[in-house]
N, C-alpha and C positions, 0 to 999 in steps of 0.2 A: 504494500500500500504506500502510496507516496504520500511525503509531508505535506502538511498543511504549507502553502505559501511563508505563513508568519514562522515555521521552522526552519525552512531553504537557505542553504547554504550555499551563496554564487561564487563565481571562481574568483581569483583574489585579486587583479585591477578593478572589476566592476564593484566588489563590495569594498575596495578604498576609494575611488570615486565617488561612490554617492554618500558612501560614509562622510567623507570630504563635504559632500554636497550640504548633508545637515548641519554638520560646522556653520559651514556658511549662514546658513538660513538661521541658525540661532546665536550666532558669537556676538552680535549688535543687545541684545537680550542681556547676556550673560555679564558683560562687560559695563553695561551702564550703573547696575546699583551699587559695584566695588569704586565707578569713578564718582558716583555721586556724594554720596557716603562717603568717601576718600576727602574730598571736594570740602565738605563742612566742617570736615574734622581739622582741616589745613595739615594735610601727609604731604611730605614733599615726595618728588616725583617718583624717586624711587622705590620708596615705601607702597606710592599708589600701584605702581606696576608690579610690585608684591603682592598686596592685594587683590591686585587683576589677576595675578596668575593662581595665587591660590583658589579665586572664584571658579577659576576653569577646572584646575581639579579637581575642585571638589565636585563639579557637572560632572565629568568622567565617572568618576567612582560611584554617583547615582545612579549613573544613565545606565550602567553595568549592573547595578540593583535591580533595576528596575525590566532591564532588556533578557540577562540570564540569569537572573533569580536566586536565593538560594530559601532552602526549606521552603517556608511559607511566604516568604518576603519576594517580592516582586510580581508585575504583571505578565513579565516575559510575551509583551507586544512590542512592536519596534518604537517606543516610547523614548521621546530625549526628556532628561532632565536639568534642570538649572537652577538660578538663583533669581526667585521669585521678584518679580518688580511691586507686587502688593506690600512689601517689607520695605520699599523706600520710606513714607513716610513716617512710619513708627521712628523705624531705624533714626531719622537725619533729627527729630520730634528728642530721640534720646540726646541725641549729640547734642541741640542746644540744652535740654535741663542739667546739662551736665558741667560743673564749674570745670575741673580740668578734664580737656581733652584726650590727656591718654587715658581718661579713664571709660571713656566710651564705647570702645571697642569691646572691650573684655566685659561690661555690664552686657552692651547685645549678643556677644559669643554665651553668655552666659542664658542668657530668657530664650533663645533660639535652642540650646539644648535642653531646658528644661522643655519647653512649648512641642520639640521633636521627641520626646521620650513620650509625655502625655499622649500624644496622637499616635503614637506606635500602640498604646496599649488601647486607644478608641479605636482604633481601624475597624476592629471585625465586628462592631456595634454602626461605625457609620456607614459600613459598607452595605447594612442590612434595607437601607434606602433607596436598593435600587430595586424596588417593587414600586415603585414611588414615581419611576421614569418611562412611561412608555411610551409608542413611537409619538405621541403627541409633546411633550416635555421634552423628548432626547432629539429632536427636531426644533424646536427653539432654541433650546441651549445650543445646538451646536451650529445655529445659523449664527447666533450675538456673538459665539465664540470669534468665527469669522468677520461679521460687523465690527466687532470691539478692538481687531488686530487692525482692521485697514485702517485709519487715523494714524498707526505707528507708522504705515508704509505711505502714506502721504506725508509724514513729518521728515521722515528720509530723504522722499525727493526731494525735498524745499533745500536739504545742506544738513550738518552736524550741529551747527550751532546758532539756537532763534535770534541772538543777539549781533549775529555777523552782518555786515553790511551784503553780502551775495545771499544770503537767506530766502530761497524761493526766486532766483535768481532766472532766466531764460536760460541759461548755462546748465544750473543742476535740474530744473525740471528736462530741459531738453537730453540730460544724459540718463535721464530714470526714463524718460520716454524711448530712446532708444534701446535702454536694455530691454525695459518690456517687448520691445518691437522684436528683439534679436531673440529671446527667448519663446513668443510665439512661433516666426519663423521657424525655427526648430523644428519646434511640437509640429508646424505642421506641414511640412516637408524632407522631414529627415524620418528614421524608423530607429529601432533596435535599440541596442545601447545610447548611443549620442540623443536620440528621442528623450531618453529616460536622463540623461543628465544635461540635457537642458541647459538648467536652471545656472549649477555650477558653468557650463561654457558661455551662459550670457554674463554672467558676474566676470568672466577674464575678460571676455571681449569689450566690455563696458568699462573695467578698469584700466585695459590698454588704451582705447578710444581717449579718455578719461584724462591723459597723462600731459597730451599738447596742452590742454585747457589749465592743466596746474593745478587740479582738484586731487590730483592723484599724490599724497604723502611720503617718502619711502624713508621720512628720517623715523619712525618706530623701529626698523629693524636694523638702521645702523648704531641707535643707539641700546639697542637689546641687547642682555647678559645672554651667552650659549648656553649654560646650563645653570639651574637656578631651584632648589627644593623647598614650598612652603614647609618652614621649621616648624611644630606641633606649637602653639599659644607663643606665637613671635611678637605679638603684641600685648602679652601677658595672660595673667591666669584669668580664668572666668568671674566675673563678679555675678553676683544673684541679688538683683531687685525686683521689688514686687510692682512696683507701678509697667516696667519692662518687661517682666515676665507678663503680665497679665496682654499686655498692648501684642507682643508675640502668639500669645494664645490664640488671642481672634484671629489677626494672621494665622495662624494655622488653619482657626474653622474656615476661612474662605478659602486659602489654599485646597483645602481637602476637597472641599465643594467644587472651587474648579479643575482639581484630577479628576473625580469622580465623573465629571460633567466632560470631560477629556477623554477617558479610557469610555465611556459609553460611546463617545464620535470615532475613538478611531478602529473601536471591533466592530461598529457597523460597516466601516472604512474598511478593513481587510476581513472582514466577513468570519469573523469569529468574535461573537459577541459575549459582551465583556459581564458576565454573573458575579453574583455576590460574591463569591470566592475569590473570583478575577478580581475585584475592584481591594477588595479588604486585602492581598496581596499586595496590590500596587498602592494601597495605603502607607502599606505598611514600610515600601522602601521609600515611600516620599518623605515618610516621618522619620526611619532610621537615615535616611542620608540626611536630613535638616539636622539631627542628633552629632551626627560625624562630624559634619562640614566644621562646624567651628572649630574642631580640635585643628581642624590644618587649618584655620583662620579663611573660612568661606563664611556663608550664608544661605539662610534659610531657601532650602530647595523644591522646585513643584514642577511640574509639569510641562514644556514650552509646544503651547499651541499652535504654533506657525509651523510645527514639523509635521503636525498630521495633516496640514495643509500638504508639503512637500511629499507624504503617502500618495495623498489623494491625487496628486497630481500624476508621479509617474509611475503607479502603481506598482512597485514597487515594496514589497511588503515581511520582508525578511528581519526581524528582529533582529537577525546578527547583523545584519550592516550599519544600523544605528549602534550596535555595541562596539562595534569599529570606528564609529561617529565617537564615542565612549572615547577609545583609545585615544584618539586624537587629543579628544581635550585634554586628557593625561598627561601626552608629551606636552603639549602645547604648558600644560602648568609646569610642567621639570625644566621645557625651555623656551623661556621668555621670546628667543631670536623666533622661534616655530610661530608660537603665536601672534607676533608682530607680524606677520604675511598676509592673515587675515585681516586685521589691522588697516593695511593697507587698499583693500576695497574702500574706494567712497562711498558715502551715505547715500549718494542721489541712486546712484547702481543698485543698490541694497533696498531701498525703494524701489525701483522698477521692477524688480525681480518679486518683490513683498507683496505687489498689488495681486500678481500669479498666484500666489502662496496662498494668504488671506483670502482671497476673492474663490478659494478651492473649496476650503473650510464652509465660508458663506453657503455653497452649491451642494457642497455636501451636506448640510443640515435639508435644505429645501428638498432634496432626495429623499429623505428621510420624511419629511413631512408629506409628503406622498404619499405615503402609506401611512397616514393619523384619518382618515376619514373627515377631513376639512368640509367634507357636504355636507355634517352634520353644525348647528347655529353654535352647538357648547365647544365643538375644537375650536372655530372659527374664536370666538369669544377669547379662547383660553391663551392660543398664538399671539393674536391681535393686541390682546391686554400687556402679555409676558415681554411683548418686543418694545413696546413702546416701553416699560418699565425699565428695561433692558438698555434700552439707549439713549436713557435720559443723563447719564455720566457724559456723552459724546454727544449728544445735541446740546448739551447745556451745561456744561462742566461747574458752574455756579450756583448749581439748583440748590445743593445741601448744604450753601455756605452757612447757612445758621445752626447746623448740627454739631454735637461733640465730635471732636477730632478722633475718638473710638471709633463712632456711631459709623463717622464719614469713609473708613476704611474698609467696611463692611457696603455702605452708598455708593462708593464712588466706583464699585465694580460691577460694571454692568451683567459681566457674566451671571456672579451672584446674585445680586437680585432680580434677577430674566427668572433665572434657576430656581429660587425661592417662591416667585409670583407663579409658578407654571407648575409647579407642585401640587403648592396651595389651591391653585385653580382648578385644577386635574379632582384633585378629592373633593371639591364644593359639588362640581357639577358633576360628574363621574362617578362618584365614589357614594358620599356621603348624601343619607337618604333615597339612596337608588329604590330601596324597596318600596318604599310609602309610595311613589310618583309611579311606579310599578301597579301596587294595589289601585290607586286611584283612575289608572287608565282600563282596569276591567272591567268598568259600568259600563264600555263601548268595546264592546267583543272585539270588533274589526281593528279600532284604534289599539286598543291592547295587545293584539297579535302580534302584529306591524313592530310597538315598540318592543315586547319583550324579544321578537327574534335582531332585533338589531341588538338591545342592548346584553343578547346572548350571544353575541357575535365578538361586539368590544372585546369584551371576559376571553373570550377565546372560547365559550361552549361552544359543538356543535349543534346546527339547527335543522331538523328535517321537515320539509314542507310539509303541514297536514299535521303533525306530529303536537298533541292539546298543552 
């Protein structure tokens, strides 16, 4: 019997190329909340690109969690993981309560390992939620998923930096326009391999392009150390505060929410979908690797949803190849020079390529919603409500300004609250009270037929015509 696709093991340039390929697609991700955070703390450079590298290995060593498993721990889908951008705020929130600045680090290394040990031992309780997602739920969540990344990939094209005078310039939009361009052509004139890595040949082609125009950097990798090992607490021992810990905690519950909301998109995605076992699995390595990370001086680790974009896209579905995606980040943390290559992609390219990525996600929820029975008034309602809930972070990034900075970490993720709302929705109209409104439609024989063989259908009973 042959493997499952998500088993398959391709020969060894294609599984380092596209391995290569998710690097790509998530290094912009990974790299932002160590320079942010670096950033407020005032690290000087070197320190930061310690930091950067530690973030990357510690991605590595999840994504290997999370891809080949061990015991009970992992999802063993081609799953990348990284270093949550839901943890900026808390995170930078610490830094200023904090009179001295070294002592910042080692407080959040600290509430990040406690926040990752709690959620290793909630996993096989939160996992038991996925009775809670069916194709009407796991169909919006995984459209907002895709809605909620494209902003990052318009933010790319515009430049690196909002405050730069070329900032959404003709230059960078025109150089994210043309990767996009180079990576359709691809997709739809080429076949086989080069079809399937795409993505990576529009990101070289776009960074060559890229080079006359002077958008393209290469002093990161001259000024990169060759070999470089995050030292176990190089920024000191863990400190345990409770205002921190607690502020890590909720980052956690929404991290978990959006894995969950993540491994249900992308085993509809490779067509091995993701049950309670699966998901409390990949709970479990989201919350053991957020546990680890700190000890090499990373950060709280989750799920990065622009990869299962990168699934969707070139179908592609081998768990080992993102665990060679894995490898990668590995070296790439042991050597600073490795990873400065990356580095050296523009942002505008990274946008062009991200609109593919994200806009894959998007399509692949709306697949999925396909099969929720939208002819029926309560799905339409349940969608309709969830997305607008859903996108009101990204229509209107000021809506919760009057919230507590807790509250707004939990608000200002659209996933999460799509996620929340569509649950909720799912059991008012669906769930809860089915039988009364059942009983009530028997005084009309005909009308009551009608409803109870539909809503024996939702359920998944069979229905045999004629059958009382």
């Amino acid at each position: 019997m042959a493997d499952h696709p998500v088993d398959e093991k391709l020969p060894p340039l294609k599984m380092a190329t596209t391995g290569l390929q998710h690097v790509a697609a998530m290094y912009a991700g990974v790299v932002a909340p160590p320079l942010i955070v670096g950033a407020a703390i005032g690290l000087s450079a070197t320190e930061l690109t310690f930091l950067t590298g530690a973030c990357l290995f510690t991605a590595g060593l999840a994504t290997f969690l999370q891809t080949l498993g061990i015991w009970k721990i992992g999802a063993r889908l081609p799953f990348v993981n990284g270093v949550t951008f839901a943890g900026v705020a808390p995170m930078t929130a610490v830094v200023a309560s904090t009179d001295d600045k070294s002592d910042a680090l080692p407080i959040i290394f600290g509430a990040v390992i406690v926040a990752g040990v709690l959620g290793f031992f909630a996993a096989p309780f939160f996992s038991k939620a996925i009775r809670f997602f069916p194709p009407v739920v796991t169909g919006t969540v995984i459209t907002l998923i895709g809605i909620s990344l494209l902003p990052v990939a318009f933010g790319w094209a515009q430049g690196p930096d909002a405050a730069a005078d070329d900032y959404g310039s003709a230059t960078n939009l025109g150089l994210a326009a043309i990767t996009l361009v180079i990576v359709l052509v691809l997709r739809r004139f080429t076949r086989g391999f080069v079809k399937q890595i795409a993505v990576l040949l529009g990101l070289v082609a776009g960074t060559l392009i890229a080079i006359p125009f002077g958008v393209t950097d290469f002093g990161p990798v001259a000024d990169a150390d060759v070999v470089g090992f995050p030292t176990p607490f190089h920024f000191g021992a863990p400190q345990f505060q409770i205002a921190a810990i607690v502020s890590m905690c909720v980052v956690m519950v929404v991290s978990m929410t959006e894995s969950t909301a993540d491994m249900l998109a992308l085993g509809e995605i490779v067509d091995r979908p993701a049950d309670e076992k699966t998901i409390a699995a990949g709970l479990r390595a989201d919350t053991l690797g957020s546990a680890i990370s700190p000890v090499f001086n990373g950060f709280m680790c989750s799920a990065f949803a622009q990869n299962i974009g990168l699934v969707a896209m070139t179908k592609i579905r081998s768990r080992y190849v993102v665990a060679v995606g894995g490898g990668f980040l590995v070296l790439m943390g042991l050597c600073p020079m490795a990873a400065s290559l990356i580095a050296v992609v523009p942002r505008p390219v990274l946008g062009g390529a991200g609109v593919v990525l994200f806009g894959s996600v998007a399509a692949s929820g709306i697949q999925t919603l396909v099969r929720a029975s939208l002819d029926k008034d309560n799905n339409v309602l349940i969608v309709a409500v969830s997305l607008a809930v859903g996108i009101i972070p990204i229509a209107a990034p000021e809506f919760y300004h009057s919230f507590p900075e807790n509250a707004k970490i939990i608000l200002d993720s659209g996933i999460s609250t799509g996620c929340v709302a569509a649950v909720v929705l799912n059991l008012l109209f669906n769930h809860i009270g089915g039988r009364s409104r059942e009983a009530e439609d028997v005084t009309h024989p005909m009308e009551a037929g009608e409803e109870i063989t539909e809503a024996s259908r939702e359920r998944g009973h069979a229905v045999t015509p004629g059958t009382p």
